[in-house]
C-alpha positions in Angstrom: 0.0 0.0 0.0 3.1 2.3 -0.3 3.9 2.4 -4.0 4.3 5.8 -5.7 5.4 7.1 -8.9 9.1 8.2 -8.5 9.2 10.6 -11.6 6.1 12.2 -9.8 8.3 12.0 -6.4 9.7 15.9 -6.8 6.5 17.8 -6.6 5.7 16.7 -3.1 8.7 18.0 -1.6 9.5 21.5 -0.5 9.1 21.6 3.6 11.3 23.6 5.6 13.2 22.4 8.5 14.7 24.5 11.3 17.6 23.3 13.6 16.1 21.7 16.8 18.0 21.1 20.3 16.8 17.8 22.3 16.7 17.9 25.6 20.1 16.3 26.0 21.3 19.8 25.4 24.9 19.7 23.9 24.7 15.9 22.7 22.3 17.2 20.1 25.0 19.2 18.4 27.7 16.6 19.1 28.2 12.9 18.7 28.9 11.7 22.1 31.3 8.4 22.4 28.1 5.9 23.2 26.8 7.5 19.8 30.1 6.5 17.8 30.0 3.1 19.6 26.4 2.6 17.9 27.6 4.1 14.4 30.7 1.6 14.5 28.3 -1.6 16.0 26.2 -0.8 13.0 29.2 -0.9 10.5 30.2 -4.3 11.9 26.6 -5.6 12.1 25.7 -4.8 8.1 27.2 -8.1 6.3 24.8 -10.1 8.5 22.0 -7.6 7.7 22.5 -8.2 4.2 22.4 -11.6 5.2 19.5 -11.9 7.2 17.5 -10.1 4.6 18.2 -12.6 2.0 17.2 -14.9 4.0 13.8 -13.5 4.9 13.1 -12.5 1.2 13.5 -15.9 0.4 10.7 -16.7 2.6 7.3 -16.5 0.9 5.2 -14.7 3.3 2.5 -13.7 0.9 -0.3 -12.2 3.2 -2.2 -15.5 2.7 0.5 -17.4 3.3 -0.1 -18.2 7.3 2.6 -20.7 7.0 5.2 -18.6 5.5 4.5 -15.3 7.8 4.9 -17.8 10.8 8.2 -18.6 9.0 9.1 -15.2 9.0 8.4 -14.9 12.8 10.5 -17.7 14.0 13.6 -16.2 12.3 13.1 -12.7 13.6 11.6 -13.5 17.3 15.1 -15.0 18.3 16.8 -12.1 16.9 14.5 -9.7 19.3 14.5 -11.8 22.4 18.1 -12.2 22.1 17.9 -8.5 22.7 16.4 -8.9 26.3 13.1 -8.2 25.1 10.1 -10.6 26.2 8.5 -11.9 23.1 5.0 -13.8 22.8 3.2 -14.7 19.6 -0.5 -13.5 19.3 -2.1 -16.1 16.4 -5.0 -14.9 14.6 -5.8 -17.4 12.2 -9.3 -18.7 13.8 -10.0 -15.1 14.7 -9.6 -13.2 11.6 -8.4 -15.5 9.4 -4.7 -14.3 9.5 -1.1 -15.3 10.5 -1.0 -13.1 13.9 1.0 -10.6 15.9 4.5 -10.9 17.1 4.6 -8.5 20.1 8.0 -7.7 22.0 8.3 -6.3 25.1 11.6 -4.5 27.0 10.9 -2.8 30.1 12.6 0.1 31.7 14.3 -1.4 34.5 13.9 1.7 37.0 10.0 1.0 36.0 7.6 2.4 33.8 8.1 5.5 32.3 11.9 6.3 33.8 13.4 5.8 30.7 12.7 8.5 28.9 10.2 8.4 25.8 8.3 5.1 25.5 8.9 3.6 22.1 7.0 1.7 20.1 8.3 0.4 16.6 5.6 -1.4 14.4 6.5 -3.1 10.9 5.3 -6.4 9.4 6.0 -9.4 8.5 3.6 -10.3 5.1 4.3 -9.2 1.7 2.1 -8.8 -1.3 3.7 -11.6 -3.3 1.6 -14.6 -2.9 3.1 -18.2 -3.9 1.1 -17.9 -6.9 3.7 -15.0 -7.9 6.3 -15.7 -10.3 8.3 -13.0 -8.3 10.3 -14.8 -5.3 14.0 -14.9 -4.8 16.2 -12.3 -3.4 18.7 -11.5 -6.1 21.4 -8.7 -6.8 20.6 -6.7 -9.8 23.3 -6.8 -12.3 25.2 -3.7 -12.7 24.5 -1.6 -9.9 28.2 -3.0 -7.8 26.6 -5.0 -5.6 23.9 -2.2 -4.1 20.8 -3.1 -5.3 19.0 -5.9 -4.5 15.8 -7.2 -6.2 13.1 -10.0 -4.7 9.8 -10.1 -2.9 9.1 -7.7 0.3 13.2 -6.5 -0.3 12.0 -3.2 0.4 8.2 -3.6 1.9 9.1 -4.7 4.5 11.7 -7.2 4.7 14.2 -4.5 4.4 12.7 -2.5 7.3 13.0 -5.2 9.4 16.6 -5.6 9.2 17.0 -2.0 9.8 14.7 -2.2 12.9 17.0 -5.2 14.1 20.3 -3.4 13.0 19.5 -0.2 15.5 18.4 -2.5 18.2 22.0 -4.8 17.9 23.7 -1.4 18.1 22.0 0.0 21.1 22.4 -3.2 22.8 26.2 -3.5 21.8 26.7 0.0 23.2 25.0 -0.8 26.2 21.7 2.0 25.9 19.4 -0.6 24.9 19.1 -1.8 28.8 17.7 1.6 29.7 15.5 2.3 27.0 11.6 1.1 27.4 10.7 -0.5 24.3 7.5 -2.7 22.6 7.9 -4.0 19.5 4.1 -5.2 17.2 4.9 -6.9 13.7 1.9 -7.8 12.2 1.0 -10.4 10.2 -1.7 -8.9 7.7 -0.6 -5.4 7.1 -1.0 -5.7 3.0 -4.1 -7.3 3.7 -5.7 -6.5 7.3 -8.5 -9.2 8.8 -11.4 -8.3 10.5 -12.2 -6.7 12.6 -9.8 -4.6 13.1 -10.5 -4.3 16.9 -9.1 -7.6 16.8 -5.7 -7.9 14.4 -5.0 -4.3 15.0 -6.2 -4.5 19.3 -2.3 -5.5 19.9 -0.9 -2.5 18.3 -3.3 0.2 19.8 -2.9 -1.3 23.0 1.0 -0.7 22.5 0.6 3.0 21.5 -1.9 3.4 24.3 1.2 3.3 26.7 4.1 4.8 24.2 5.2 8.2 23.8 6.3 7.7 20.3 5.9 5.4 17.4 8.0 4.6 14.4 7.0 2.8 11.5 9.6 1.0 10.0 8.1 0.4 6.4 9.9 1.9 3.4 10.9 5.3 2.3 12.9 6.6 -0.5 15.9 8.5 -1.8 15.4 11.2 -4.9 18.4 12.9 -6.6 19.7 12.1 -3.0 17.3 13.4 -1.3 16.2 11.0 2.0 12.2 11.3 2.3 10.3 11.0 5.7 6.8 11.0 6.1 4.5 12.6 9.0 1.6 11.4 7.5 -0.5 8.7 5.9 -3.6 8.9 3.9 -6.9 6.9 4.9 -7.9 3.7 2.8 -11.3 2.7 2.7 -13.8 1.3 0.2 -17.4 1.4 -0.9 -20.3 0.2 -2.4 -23.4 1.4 -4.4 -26.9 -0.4 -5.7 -28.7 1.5 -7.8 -32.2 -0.5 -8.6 -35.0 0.5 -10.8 -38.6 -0.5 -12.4 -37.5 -3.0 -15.5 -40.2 -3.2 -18.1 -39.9 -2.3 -22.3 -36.9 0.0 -23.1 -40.0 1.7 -25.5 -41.0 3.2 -22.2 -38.2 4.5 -20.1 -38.4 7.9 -18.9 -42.1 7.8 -18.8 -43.6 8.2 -14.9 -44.9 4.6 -14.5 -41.1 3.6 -15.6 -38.8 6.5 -14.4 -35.1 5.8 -15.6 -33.9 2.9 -14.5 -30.8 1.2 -12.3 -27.9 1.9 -14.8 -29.1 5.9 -15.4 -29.5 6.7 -11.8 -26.0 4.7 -11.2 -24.4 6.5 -13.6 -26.2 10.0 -11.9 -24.9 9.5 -9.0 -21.5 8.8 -10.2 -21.2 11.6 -12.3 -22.3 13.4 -8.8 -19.2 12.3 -7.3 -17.4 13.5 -10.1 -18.4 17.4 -10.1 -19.5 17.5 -6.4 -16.4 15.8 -4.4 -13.0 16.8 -5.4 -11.3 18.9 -2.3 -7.8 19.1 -1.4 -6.4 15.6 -0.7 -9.2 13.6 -1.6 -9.3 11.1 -4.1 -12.2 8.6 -4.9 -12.3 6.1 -7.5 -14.6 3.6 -9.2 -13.0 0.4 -9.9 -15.8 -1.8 -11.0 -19.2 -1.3 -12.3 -22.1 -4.1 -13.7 -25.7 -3.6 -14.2 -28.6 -4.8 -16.1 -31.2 -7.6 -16.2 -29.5 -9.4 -13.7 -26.1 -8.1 -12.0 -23.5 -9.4 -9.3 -20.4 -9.1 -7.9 -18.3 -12.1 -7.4 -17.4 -13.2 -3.7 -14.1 -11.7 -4.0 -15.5 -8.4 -5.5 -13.1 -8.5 -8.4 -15.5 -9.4 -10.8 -19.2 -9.7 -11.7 -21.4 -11.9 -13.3 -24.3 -9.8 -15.4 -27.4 -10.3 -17.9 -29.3 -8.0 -20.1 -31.1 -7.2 -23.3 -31.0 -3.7 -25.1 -34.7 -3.7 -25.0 -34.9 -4.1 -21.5 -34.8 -1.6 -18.7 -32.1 -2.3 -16.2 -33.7 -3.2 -12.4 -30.0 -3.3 -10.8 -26.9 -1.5 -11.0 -23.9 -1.9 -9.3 -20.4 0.1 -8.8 -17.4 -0.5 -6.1 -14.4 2.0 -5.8 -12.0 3.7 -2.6 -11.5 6.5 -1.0 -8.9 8.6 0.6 -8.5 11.4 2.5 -5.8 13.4 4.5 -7.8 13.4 7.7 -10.2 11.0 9.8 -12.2 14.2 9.8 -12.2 14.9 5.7 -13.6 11.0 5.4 -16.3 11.7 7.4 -17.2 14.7 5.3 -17.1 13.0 2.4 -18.9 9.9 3.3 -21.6 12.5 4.8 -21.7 14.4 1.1 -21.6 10.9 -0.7 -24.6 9.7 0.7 -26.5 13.1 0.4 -26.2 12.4 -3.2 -27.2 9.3 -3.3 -30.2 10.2 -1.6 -31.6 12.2 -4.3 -33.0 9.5 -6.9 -34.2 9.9 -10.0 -37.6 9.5 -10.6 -38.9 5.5 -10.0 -34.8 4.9 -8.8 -33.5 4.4 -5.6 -29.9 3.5 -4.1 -28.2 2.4 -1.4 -24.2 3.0 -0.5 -21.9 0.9 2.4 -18.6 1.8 3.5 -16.1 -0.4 4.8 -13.0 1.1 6.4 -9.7 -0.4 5.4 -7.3 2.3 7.2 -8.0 5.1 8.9 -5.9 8.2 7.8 -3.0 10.0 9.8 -3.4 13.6 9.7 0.3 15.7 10.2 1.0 16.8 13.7 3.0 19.4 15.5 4.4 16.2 17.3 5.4 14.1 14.5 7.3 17.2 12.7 8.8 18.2 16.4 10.5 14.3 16.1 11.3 15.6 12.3 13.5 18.0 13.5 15.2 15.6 16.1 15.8 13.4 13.6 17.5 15.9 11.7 19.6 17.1 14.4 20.5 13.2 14.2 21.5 13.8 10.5 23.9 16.8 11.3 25.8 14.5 14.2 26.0 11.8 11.6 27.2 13.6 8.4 24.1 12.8 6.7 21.9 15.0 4.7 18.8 16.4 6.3 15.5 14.6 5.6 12.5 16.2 4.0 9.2 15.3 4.4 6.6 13.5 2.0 3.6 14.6 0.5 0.9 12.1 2.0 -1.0 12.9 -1.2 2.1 10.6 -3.1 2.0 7.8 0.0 -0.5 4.8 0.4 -2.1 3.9 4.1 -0.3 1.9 6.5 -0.5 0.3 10.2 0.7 3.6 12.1 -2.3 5.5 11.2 -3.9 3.2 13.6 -2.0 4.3 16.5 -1.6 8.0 15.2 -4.6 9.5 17.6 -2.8 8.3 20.5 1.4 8.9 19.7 3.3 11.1 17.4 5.3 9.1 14.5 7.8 9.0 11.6 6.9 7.2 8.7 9.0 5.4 6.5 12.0 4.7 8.8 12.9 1.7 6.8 15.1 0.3 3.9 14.9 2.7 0.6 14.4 1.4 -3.1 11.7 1.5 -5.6 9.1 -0.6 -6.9 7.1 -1.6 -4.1 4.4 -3.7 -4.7 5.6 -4.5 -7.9 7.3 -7.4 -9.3 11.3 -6.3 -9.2 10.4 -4.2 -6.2 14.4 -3.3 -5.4 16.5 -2.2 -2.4 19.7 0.0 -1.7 21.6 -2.2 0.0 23.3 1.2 1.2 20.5 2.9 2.8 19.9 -0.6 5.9 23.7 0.7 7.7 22.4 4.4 7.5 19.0 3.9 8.3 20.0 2.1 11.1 22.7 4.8 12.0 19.5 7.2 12.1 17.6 5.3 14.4 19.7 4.0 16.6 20.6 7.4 18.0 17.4 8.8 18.1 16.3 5.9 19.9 18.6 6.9 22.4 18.4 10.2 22.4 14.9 9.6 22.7 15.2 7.6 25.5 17.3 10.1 27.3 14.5 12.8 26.6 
């Protein structure tokens, strides 16, 4: 759900950053020696990285692969608890029909809340690629020298994993890791969430409901070498519309016993969305549309079955399509307006439209950019170029937005590449030892705030 047009990439960027002190005063201005131990731990930790995430490419964990995401689990829960952090597995399969949680726990030793910012880092562990795919292996693409990597999830979000386990080694080789308070919730469905959500998503909220922060470790990207973070995530959510009518001969549509039909007063409302809905960081789109004599969707909604004659007029109609919006608030406003205009029928017509949330939407907040800025302050200790942040209007919906009413977050914290979703979805092998680098101190320093 993250894929965006990279030529497209440019436009969205253009946000100003001013220099921010953290609360460790100096050390934000300075790399302190623990900070140097974590940038060297990191440089010795990256050929197993590399490693591990050919490894876990190389595990099918296609969301409907249960199997395979369990797979995935029991190669990184050892990783994690070998950190010190208590680890449990939540299964989901004969709840929601999904793989299940991995949650991770690592308390602050002088007790809750005494170590500074409660963190919460989310990922997951599924991918898009199904065994069906002819997309599987982990590969090195020929002539990039070595730094690009091709193969299922290499980016979304195998990649982000290894970066989320990379920071944690360092921290832990440095010795800050045993004073920072820390839960960890991988999910197993994030490309394809079960239901309800109050169920494969309960773990997660639950988390952020005692956290101070949250970072996301799914992917980002680098443009013309510019790093991209994001603040915000639009909503994803889907609906559906009936449109039925009086059927009789064709001879007489329009006439008041007959009125227009299914497929006219479809097509009104429709055309309603069109003219009536477009605002600022809305989109809405109709994916799929049968009507006539007869008309269905398939089970899976990907299809329809349909029958009809040209002398006949339509009794049903039928349309699916998605929203998304910028704000919890903006969906609300345009579910309100959508079904205002479905209300007004044409004559002998009526209609019905259902919504069915898929994600909510994560609006920008004063305390996700304020976490911006410390992470640029990061960037001037390391030598690294400042990050700017993305325009959610170019991003897809994710698991944070979830958690966003109750914790500030950065988005896309993870490997960078291109393609994702997509087979040949790649990585730069590059960006896992400075992504790490990045998060590893602002962990800390986080944990010292």
């Amino acid at each position: 759900m993250k894929k965006i047009g990279m030529t497209t990439f440019i436009a969205g960027i253009g946000v100003c950053f001013v220099t921010a002190a953290l609360a460790q005063g100096p050390q934000s201005s300075t790399m302190v020696p623990v900070e140097s131990a974590m940038v060297k731990a990191v440089d010795g930790e990256t050929p197993a990285a590399i490693a591990m995430l050919e490894r876990l490419v190389n595990i099918n964990s296609g969301t409907m692969n249960l199997p395979g995401v369990v797979a995935v689990k029991d190669v990184v829960a050892p990783q994690i608890e070998a950190l010190g952090f208590k680890v449990r597995w939540v299964p989901m399969q004969g709840q929601v029909g999904r793989a299940g949680d991995l949650v991770a726990e690592h308390p602050c030793p002088a007790g809750t809340g005494k170590c500074g910012k409660r963190l919460l880092l989310i990922g997951h562990m599924d991918t898009v690629f199904e065994p069906t795919s002819s997309f599987q292996k982990y590969s090195i693409v020929p002539g990039t020298n070595g730094n690009v990597a091709t193969g299922p999830g290499v980016m979304d979000m195998k990649g982000g994993l290894v970066v989320m386990l990379t920071a944690l080694k360092a921290m832990k080789t440095a010795g800050v890791l045993d004073n920072a308070e820390v839960t960890i919730v991988l999910s197993g469905d994030e490309e394809r969430h079960g239901e309800p959500v109050s169920i494969s998503r309960g773990d997660m909220v639950a988390a952020a409901k005692k956290s101070d922060v949250a970072l996301e470790f799914e992917n980002s990207y680098r443009v013309d070498g510019t790093d991209i973070v994001r603040v915000g995530r639009r909503s994803a959510l889907t609906w559906q519309l009936e449109a039925v009518g009086r059927s009789g001969h064709s001879s007489q549509i329009f006439r008041e016993s007959m009125g227009y039909g299914a497929v006219y007063e479809l097509v009104r409302i429709l055309d309603q969305f069109r003219t009536e809905l477009p605002e600022k960081g809305l989109t809405f789109n109709v994916g799929l549309m049968v009507g006539g004599a007869t008309a269905a969707f398939t089970e899976n909604g990907t299809g329809g079955t349909i029958t009809g004659k040209t002398n006949v007029i339509p009794p049903v109609a039928l349309a699916s399509g998605d929203i998304r919006t910028l704000s919890n608030e903006q969906t609300e406003r345009v579910e309100a307006k959508m079904r205002a205009i479905v209300a007004d029928h044409l004559p002998k017509t009526g209609a019905t439209i259902t919504f069915q949330e898929a994600y909510p939407a994560m609006a920008e907040s004063e305390g996700s950019r304020a976490l911006v800025k410390q992470l640029n302050d990061v960037n001037t200790v390391l030598g690294l170029p400042q990050e700017e942040i993305m325009d959610p209007m170019l991003g897809g919906a994710g698991d944070i937005a979830f958690v966003a009413p109750y914790v500030p977050g950065l988005v896309g914290t993870g490997a960078m590449g291109d393609g994702a979703h997509a087979e040949g979805e790649t990585v730069y092998l590059d960006s896992i030892p400075t992504q790490a680098k990045r998060m590893a101190v602002l962990m800390y320093r986080l944990s010292k705030d």
